[in-house]
NUVEX-938888 format. One line per field, with one value per residue (C-alpha): residue in one letter; residue number from 1; x, y, z. Coordinates in steps of 0.02 Angstrom, whole numbers, plus 50000, padded with zeros to 5 digits. Layout:
% NUVEX-938888
code <- A  ...
pos <- NUM  ...
u <- X  ...
v <- Y  ...
w <- Z  ...
This chain:
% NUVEX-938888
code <- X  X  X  X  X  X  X  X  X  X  X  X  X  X  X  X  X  X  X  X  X  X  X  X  X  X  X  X  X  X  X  X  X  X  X  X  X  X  X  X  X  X  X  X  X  X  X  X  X  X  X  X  X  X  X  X  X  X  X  X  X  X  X  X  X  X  X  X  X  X  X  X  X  X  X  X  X  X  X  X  X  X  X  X  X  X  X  X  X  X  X  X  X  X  X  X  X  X  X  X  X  X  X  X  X  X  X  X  X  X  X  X  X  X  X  X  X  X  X  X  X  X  X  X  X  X  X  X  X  X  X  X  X  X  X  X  X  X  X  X  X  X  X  X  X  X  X  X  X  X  X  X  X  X  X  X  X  X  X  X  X  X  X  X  X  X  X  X  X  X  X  X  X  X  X  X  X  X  X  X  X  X  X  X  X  X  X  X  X  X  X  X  X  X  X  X  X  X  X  X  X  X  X  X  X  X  X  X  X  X  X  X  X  X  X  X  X  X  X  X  X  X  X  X  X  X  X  X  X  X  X  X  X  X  X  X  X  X  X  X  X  X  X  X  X  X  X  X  X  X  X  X  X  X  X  X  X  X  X  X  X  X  X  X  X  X  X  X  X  X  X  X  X  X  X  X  X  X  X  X  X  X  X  X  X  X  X  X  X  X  X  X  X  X  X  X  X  X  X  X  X  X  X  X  X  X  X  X  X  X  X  X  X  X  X  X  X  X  X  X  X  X  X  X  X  X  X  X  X  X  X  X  X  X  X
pos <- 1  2  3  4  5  6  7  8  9  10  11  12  13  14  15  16  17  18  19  20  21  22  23  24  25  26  27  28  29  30  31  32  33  34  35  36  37  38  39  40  41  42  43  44  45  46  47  48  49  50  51  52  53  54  55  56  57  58  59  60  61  62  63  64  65  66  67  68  69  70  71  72  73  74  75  76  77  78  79  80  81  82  83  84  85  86  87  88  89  90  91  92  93  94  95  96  97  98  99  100  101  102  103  104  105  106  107  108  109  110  111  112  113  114  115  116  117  118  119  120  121  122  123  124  125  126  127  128  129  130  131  132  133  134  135  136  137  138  139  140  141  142  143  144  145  146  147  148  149  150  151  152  153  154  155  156  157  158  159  160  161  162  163  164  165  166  167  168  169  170  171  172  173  174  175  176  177  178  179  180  181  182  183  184  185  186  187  188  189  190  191  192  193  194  195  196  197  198  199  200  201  202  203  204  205  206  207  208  209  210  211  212  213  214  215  216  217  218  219  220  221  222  223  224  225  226  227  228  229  230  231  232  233  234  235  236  237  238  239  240  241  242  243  244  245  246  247  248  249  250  251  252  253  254  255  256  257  258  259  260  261  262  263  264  265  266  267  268  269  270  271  272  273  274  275  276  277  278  279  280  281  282  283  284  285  286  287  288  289  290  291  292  293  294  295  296  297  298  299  300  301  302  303  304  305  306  307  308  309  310  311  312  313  314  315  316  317  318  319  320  321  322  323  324  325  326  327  328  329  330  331  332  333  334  335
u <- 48191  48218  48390  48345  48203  48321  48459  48307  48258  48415  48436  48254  48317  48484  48428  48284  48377  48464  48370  48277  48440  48460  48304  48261  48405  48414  48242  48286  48426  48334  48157  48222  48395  48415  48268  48290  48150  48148  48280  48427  48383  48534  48647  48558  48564  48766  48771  48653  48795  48908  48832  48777  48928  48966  48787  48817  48992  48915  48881  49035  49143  49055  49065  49261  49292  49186  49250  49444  49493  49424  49488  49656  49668  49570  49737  49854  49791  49790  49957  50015  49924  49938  49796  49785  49678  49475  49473  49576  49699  49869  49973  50138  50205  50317  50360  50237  50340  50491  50426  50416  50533  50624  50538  50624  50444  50437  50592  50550  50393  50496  50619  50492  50371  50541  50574  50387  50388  50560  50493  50301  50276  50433  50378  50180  50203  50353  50232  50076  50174  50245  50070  49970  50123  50091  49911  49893  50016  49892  49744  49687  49721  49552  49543  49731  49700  49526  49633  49775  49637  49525  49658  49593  49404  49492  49482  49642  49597  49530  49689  49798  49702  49721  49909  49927  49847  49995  50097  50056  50173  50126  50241  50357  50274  50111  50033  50048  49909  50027  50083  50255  50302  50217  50347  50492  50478  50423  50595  50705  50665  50697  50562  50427  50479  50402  50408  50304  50440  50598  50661  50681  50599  50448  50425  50453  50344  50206  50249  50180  50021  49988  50094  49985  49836  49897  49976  49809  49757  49927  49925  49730  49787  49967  49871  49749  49919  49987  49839  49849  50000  49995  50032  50131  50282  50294  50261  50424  50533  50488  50552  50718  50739  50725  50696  50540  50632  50717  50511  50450  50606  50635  50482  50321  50374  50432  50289  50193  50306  50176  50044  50197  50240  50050  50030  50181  50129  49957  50020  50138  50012  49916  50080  50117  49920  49935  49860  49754  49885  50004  49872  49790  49977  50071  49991  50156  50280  50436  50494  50358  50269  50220  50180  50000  49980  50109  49988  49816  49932  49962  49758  49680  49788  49906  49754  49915  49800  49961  50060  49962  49901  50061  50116  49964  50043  50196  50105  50000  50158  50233  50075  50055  50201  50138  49973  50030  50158  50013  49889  50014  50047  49841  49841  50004  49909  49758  49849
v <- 53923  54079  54043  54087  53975  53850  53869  53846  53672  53619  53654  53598  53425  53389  53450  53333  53204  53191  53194  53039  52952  52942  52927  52782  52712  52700  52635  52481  52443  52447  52351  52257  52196  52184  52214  52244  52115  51912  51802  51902  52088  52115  52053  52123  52300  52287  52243  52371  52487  52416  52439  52611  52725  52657  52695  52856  52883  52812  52963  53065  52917  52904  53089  53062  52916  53002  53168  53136  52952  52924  53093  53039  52867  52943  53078  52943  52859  52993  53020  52867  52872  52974  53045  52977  53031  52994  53017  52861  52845  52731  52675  52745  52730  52849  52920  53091  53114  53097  53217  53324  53356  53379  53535  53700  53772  53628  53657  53870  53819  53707  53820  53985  53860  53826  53991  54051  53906  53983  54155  54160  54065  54145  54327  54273  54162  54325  54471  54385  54344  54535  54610  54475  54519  54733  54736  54658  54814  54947  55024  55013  54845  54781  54924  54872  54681  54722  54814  54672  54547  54614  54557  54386  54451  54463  54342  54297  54366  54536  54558  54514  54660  54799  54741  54743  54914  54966  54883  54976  55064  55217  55269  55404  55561  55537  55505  55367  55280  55158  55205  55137  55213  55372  55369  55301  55439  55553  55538  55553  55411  55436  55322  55229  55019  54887  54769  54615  54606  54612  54420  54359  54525  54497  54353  54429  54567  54425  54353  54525  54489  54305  54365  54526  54417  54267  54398  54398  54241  54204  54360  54290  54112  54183  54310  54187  54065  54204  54252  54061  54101  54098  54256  54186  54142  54309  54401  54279  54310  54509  54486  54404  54555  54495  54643  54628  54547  54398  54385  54363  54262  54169  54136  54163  54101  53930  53925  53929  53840  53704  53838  53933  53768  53734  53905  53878  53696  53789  53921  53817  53702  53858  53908  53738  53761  53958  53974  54141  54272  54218  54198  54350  54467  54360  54248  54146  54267  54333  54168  54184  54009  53908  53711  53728  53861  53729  53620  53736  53778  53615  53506  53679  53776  53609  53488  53380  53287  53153  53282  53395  53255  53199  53385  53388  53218  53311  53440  53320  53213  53389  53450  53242  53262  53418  53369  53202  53300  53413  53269  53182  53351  53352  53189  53197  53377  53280  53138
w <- 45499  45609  45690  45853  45860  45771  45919  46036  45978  45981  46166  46218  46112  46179  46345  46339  46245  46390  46524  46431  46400  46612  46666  46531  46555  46739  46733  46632  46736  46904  46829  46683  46697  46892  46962  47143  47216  47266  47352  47219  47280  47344  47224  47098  47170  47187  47007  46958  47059  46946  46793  46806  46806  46631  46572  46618  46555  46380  46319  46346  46293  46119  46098  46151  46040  45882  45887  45950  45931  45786  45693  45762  45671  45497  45510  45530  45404  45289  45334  45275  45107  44956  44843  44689  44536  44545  44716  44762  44906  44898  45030  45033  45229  45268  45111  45171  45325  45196  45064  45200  45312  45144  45111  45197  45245  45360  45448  45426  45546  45659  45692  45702  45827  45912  45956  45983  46131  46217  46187  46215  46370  46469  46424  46462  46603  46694  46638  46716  46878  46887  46866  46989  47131  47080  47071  47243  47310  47236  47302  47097  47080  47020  46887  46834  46815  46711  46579  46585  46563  46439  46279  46331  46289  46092  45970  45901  45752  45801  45914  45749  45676  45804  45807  45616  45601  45745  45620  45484  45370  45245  45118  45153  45165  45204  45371  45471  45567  45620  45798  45791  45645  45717  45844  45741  45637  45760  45849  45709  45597  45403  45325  45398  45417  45357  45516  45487  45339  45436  45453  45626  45709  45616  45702  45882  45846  45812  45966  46059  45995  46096  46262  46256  46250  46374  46492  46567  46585  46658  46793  46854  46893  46982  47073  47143  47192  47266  47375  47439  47530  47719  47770  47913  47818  47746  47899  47970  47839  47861  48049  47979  47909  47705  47578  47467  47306  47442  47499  47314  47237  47392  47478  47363  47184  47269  47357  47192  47075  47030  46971  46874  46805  46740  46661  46578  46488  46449  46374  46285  46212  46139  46047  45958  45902  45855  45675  45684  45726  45566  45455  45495  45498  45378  45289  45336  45215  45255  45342  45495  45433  45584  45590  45590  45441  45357  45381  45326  45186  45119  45164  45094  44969  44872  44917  44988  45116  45138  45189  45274  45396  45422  45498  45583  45681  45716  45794  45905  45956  45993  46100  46190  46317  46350  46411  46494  46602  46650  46703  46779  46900  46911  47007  47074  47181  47210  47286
């Protein structure tokens, strides 16, 4: 079948699907089950009230509890089990965790996720806030925040390319089409260096890669904070005489703390999930494995599935505070 005409169906049939699913639904409720007529009209019609929200939070809670809750439970299980031969599972408790946080890859990716979350969000979270507070002082600021944003346009993947290609080391003597070795050598550089392979800075310089693409999304949400300031209180602190570092330190980033604080814990949770950029640079050598190519690494490439689910718990007990201290700010500003 012609794909296009294939993606249309599909539409037409969950659209429709739908549409049926409510309008059937609500129809049963108000002729079948409590039909609002005779001396029990009225009671009928507040129970009908009562009914219907759920019928039409059905849906989204069996999507929820097929496609997360229930893939949450199978991976603890799993994680708890060990493969055995003729496709046969056996319960082992803990023993996965055990096995490995013995291994040093493990604690390789725990410390490199350790220092991509002190790293990425600061650098992301202070480079988005400078250009949303600069762009807003230009007469090209619109032109300057397009360029800033477009990284976020990228796929992981096709930024870890233009990044590796910048990257990119030729042996000595030939040209270069990497740019930083272009310019190391170009200022007095002997040979050209191989930096995804240096330990510890290969790692930073795969850290440019996410705050070059989260910059962006970081500087839109800050600059829209930062436009939500009343003018008054700057104009006052202007007449008390404070320089423009005492207005932005002082008086704006307070002022929009709880948005700095939000794009911090997003940005955050995309770095305990980064995968792409490693795989893509690395392939997790030189000591710049991270928990979830641990994790690919083990399910895909040793066909561990006891011990690959079991890092992929670690990274979801790792990513749960994370989101519960950001819905608990979501209510906490809508109360």
């Amino acid at each position: 079948m012609n794909p296009a005409l294939q993606a249309l169906i599909t539409i037409i049939v969950g659209v429709g699907g739908c549409v049926g699913y409510f309008y059937f639904s609500n129809l049963f409720i108000d002729k079948v089950l409590f039909p609002a007529t005779g001396e029990n009209a009225g009671r009928n019609i507040n129970r009908a009230n009562m009914v219907r929200p759920w019928l039409f939070l059905a849906p989204a809670m069996l999507a929820l509890g097929l496609y997360l809750a229930y893939p949450v439970f199978a991976t603890l299980w799993l994680s708890l089990n060990q493969q055995m031969p003729g496709n046969t599972s056996q319960f082992v408790g803990l023993a996965n965790y055990t096995q490995m946080m013995g291994e040093s890859k493990f604690w390789e990716s725990m410390r490199n996720n350790l220092l991509w979350l002190i790293v990425v969000p600061a650098l992301s979270t202070a480079f988005g806030l400078l250009a949303a507070q600069l762009t807003d002082r230009i007469w090209w600021g619109n032109i300057a925040k397009s360029l800033i944003f477009m990284p976020m346009a990228i796929s992981f993947v096709g930024a870890s390319v233009i990044w590796k290609l910048i990257y990119d080391a030729r042996p000595a003597g030939t040209e270069q089409i990497g740019i930083l070795n272009a310019l190391y050598l170009w200022f007095g550089g002997t040979e050209p260096v191989q930096w995804l392979q240096l330990p510890l800075w290969n790692n930073l310089f795969l850290m440019i890669v996410l705050v070059w693409i989260q910059a962006g999304f970081a500087m839109v949400i800050l600059s829209a904070a930062l436009r939500g300031i009343p003018e008054e209180t700057v104009e006052a602190a202007v007449i008390d005489g404070a320089n423009p570092f005492q207005i932005f330190f002082k008086i704006k980033v307070p002022q929009i703390m709880g948005t700095i604080v939000v794009v911090w814990t997003t940005i955050t949770i995309v770095v305990l999930k980064v995968f792409d950029i490693v795989l893509a640079m690395t392939n997790g050598q030189w000591e710049t494995q991270v928990l979830a190519n641990y994790m690919f690494d083990k399910l895909f490439r040793a066909n561990d599935w006891g011990v690959g689910s079991a890092s992929a718990m670690i990274i979801m007990l790792l990513v749960l505070p994370i989101l519960i201290w950001n819905v608990h700010n979501a209510r906490k500003e809508m109360r």
